[in-house]
C-alpha positions in Angstrom: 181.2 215.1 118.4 179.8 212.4 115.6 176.3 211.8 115.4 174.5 208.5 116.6 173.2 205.9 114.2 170.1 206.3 112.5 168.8 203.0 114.4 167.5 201.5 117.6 169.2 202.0 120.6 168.5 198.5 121.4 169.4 196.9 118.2 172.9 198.8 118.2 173.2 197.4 121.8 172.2 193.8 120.3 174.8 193.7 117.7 177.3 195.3 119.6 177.2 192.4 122.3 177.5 189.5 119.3 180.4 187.5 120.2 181.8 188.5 116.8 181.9 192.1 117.3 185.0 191.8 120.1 187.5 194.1 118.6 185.4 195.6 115.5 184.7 199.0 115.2 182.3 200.3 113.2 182.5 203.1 111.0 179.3 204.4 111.8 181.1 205.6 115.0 183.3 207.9 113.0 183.6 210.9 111.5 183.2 209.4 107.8 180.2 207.6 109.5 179.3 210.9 110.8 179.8 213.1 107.5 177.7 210.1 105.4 174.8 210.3 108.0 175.0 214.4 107.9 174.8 214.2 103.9 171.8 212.0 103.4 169.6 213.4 105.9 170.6 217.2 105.0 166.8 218.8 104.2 168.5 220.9 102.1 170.4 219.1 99.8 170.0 215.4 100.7 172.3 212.8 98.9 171.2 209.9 97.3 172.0 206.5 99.5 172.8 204.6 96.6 175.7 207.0 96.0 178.8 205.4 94.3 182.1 205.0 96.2 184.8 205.9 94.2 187.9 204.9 96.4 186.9 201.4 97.8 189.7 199.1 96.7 188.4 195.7 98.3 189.7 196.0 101.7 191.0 192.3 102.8 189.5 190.6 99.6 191.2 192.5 97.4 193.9 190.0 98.0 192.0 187.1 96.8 190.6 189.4 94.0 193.7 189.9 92.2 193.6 185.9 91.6 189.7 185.7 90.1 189.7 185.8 86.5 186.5 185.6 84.3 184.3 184.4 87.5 182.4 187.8 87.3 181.6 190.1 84.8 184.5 192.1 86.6 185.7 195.0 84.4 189.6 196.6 84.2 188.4 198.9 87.2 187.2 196.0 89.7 185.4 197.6 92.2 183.9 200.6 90.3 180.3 201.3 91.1 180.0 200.0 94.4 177.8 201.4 96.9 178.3 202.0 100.5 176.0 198.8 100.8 178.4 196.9 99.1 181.2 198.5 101.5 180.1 197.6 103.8 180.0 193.8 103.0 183.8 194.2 102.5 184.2 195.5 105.5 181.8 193.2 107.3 180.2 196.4 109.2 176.6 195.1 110.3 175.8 198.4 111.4 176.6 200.3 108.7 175.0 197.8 106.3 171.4 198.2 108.7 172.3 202.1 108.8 172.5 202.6 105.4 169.1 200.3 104.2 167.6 202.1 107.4 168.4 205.7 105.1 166.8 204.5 101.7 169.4 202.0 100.2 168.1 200.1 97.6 168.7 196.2 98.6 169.3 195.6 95.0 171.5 197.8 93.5 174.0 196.2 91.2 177.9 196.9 91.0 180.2 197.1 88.1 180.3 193.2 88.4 176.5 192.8 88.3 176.4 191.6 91.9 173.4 192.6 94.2 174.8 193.2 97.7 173.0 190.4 98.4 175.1 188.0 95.7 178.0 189.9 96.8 177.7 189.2 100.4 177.1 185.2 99.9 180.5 185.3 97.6 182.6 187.0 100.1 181.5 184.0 102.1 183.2 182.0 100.4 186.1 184.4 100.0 186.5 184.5 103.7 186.9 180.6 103.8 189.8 180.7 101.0 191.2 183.4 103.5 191.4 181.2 105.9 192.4 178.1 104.6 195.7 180.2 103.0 196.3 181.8 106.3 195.7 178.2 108.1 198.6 176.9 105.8 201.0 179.7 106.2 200.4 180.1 109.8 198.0 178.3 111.9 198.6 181.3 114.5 197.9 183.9 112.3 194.9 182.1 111.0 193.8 182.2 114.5 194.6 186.0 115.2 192.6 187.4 112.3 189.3 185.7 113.7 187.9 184.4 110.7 185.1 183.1 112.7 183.9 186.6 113.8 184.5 188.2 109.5 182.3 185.3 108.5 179.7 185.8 111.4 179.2 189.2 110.4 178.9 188.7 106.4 176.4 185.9 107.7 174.2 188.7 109.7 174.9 191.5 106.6 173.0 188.1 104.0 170.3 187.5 106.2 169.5 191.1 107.3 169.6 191.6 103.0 167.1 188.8 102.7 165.0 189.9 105.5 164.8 193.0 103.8 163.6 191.4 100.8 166.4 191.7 98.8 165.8 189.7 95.2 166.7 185.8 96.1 166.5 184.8 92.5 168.9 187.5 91.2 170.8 186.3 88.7 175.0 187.5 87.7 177.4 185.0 85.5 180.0 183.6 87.1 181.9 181.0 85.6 180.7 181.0 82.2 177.2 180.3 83.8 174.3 182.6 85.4 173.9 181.7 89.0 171.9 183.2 91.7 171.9 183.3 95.3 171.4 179.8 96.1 174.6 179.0 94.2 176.6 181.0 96.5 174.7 179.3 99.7 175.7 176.1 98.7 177.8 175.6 96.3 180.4 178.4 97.6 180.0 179.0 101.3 178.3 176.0 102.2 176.2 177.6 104.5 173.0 175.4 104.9 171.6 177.8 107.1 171.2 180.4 104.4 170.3 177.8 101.8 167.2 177.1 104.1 166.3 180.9 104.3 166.7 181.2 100.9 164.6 178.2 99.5 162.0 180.0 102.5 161.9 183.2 100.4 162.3 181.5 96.8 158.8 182.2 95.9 158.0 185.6 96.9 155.3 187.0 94.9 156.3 190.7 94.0 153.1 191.4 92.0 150.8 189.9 94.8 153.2 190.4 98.0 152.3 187.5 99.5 154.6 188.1 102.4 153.4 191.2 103.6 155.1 192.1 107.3 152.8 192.2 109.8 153.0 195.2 112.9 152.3 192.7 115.7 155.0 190.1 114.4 158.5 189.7 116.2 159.7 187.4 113.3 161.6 188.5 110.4 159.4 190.3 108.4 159.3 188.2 105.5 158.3 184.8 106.9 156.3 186.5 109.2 153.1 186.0 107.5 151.5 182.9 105.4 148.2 183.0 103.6 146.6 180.1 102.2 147.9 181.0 98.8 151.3 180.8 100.1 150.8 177.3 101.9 149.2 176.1 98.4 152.3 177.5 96.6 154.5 175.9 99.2 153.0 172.7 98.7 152.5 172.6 94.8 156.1 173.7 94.6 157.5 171.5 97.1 159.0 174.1 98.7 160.2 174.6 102.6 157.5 175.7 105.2 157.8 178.9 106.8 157.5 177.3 110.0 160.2 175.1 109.4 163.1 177.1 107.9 162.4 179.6 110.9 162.9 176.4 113.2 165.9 175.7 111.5 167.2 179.2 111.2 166.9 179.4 115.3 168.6 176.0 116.0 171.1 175.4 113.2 170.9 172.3 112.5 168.3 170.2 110.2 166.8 167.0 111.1 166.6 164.4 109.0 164.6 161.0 109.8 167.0 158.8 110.7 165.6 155.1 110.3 165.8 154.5 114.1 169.5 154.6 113.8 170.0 158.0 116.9 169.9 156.8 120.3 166.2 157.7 121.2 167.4 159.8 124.5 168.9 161.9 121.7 165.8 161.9 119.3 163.4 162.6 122.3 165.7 166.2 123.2 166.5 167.4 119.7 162.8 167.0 118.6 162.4 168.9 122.6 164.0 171.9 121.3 162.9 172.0 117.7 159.6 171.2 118.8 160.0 174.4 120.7 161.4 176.7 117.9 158.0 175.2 116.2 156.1 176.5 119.1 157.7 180.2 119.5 156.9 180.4 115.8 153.5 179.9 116.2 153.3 181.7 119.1 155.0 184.9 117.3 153.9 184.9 113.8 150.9 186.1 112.4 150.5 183.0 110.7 147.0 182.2 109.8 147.0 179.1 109.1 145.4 176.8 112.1 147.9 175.6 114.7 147.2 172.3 114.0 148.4 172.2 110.6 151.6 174.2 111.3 152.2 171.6 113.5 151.2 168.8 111.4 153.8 170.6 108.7 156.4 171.5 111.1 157.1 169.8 114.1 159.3 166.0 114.5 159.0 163.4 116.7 162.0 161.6 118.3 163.6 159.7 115.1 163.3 163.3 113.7 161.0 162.2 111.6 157.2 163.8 111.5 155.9 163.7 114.9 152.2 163.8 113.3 152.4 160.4 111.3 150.9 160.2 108.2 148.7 156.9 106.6 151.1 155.9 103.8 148.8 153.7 102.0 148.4 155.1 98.1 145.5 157.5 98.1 144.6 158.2 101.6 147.0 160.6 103.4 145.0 161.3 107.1 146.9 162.3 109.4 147.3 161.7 112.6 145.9 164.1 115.7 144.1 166.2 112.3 142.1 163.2 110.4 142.0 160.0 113.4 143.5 160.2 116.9 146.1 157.5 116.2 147.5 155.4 113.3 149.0 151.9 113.6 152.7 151.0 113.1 153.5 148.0 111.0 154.4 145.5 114.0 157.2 144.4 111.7 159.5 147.3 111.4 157.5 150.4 113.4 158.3 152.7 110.6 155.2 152.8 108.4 152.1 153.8 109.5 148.5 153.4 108.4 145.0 154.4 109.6 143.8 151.1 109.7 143.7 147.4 108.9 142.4 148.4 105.7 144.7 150.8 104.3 147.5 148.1 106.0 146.0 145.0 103.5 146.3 147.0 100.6 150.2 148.0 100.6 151.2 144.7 102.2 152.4 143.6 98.7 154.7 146.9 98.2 155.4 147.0 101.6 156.3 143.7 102.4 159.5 144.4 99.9 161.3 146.6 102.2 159.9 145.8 105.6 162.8 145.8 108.0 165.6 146.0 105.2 168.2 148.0 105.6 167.0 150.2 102.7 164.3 151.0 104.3 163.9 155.1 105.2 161.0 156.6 107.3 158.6 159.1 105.6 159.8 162.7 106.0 158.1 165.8 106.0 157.3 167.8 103.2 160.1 170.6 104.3 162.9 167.7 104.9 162.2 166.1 101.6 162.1 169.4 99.4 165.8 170.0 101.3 166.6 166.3 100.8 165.5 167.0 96.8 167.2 170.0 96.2 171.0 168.6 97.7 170.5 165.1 95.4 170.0 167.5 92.1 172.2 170.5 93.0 174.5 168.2 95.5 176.9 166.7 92.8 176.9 170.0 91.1 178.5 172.1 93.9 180.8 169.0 94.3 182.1 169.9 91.2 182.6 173.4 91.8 184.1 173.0 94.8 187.2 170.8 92.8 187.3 173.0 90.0 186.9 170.1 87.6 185.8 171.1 83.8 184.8 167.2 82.5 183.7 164.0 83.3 186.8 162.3 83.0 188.8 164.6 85.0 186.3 164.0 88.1 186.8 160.4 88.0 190.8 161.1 88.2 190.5 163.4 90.9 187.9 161.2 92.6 190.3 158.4 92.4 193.1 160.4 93.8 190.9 161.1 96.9 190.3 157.4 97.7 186.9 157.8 96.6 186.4 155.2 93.7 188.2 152.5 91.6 190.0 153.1 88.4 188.2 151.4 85.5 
């Protein structure tokens, strides 16, 4: 009879009941399973976990393999150093991925094509959405049979169990012509927003320092569990997400963005409900030490998704509202810019008066939604490109004009 998995019974019964685990079996319910598990753990004579799999041949994706030429640093034998980590992110088997990091994998370990599991994981992301989209085109039937849905939902768990695991989010492979990292994959492949938010959460781990160090009480993910005031001084030189905030958004899917009073309010008022609440189970879960006030203040929205603790946008004051002064005052012109007084009000009449109730005019986001906002406007037009294959400027105006999208000139 095979052995059991070398995890909690309860998080085998977790995955197990995922939606996208209906007709999967995993291998770590078989004998290979059982002859891997009996191998590394042997007293004796234990194997290495980072063992190399000789007969892996891509499983699925090796049909769209065949087709990719120079995007990797892929050698004549394609799949050759791969580890049963990387297996098992071609066979989309969560449990053996958390099995085998759970035996001493190393979360880094690079292939004969230079990817970390992690960068292989975020590409087979996108793999599995040009497996659909040529099944969908053969045979919308078929693409519906080989739920697509539940290959990607798994790959999606395998990335941010990797990350969680602090696998290295700034590792770096060429692809392209070009060295790309994780982040590339995120969004300019997969367009998965959720993982670029997780990402940008863990961008600026400190290895020497280990500023994210798990904490024992903590039922987060280990590393956003935990934020010093170094960290929140990074975060905020850097521009970079809040930890409160990409956990939010990593619970709810979906990211708010201020939306110049333009959502119905009864809509505002319940997404801000349940993001506000995400907010709260964070707090209430983490280890964070930073005063709940001022993950608040960083964190949480109010109904035009917005921040729900306003800030004084006159030039050189910054209080903040419910932290600095109990309430600021809303221009009675448009209600979208605040100050702390009549004061600070006077002095950016002469700016503010420009945009007052234009059309143009945008409310203040928080730090977390404008460092998100930032990073799509630089990298945004990028991954458009990728996305269309185009190699020049003049064939991306042809192609944009094909698509409707701008004038010939």
């Amino acid at each position: 009879m095979p052995s059991q998995p070398q995890l909690p019974r309860q998080l085998v019964r977790e995955i197990l009941t995922k939606p996208w685990m209906e007709g999967f079996k995993s291998s770590v319910f078989d004998a290979n399973g059982h002859r891997l598990r009996c191998c590394i753990v042997d007293k004796k004579n234990p194997m290495n976990a980072d063992w190399f799999i000789e007969s892996h041949h891509g499983g699925l994706f090796s049909l769209l393999d065949t087709k990719k030429t120079g995007l990797t640093s892929a050698t004549s034998a394609r799949y050759t150093d791969y580890t049963v980590l990387h297996e098992a992110i071609d066979t989309t088997d969560p449990l053996l991925a958390a099995e085998i990091i759970r035996l001493g994998a190393l979360v880094d370990k690079i292939n004969g094509r230079g990817q970390t599991p992690l960068l292989h994981a975020l590409e087979r992301l996108g793999d599995i959405d040009a497996l659909y989209e040529q099944s969908r085109k053969s045979s919308s039937l078929m693409a519906r049979l080989m739920r697509f849905d539940h290959w990607r939902a798994r790959l999606k768990f395998i990335a941010i169990l990797l990350i969680d695991q602090h696998a290295d989010v700034n590792a770096t492979v060429q692809w392209g012509g070009r060295t790309v990292t994780p982040l590339f994959f995120a969004a300019g492949i997969a367009r998965d927003f959720d993982l670029v938010a997780i990402l940008l959460a863990h961008e600026y781990w400190n290895d020497k320092e280990h500023w994210l160090q798990p904490s024992q009480t903590s039922t987060l993910p280990l590393t956003i569990s935990q934020t010093d005031p170094r960290i929140q001084a990074a975060c905020d030189e850097d521009k970079n997400v809040d930890p409160a905030f990409a956990w939010a958004y990593s619970q709810l899917k979906f990211l708010p963005m201020p939306d110049a009073r333009t959502r119905d309010k009864k809509s505002g008022v319940s997404r801000a409900k349940k993001w506000n609440s995400a907010v709260d189970r964070y707090i209430a879960s983490s280890s964070d030490l930073r005063p709940r006030l001022d993950i608040e203040c960083a964190a949480k929205i109010g109904h035009s998704l917005g921040p729900r603790h306003k800030v004084c946008e006159a030039p050189g004051c910054g209080k903040v509202e419910g932290k600095d002064l109990k309430e600021v005052l809303a221009c009675s012109g448009c209600k979208m810019t605040y100050y702390c007084g009549w004061k600070c009000q006077k002095t950016s009449w002469e700016e503010h008066r420009k945009i007052c109730k234009t059309p143009e005019q945008q409310e203040v986001p928080l730090p977390s939604q404008r460092a998100i906002e930032a990073f799509v406007l630089t990298r945004g037009f990028f991954m458009f490109e990728e996305r269309l294959g185009i190699k020049d400027e003049e064939e991306l105006w042809e192609k944009l004009s094909k698509m409707g999208l701008c004038k010939n000139i």
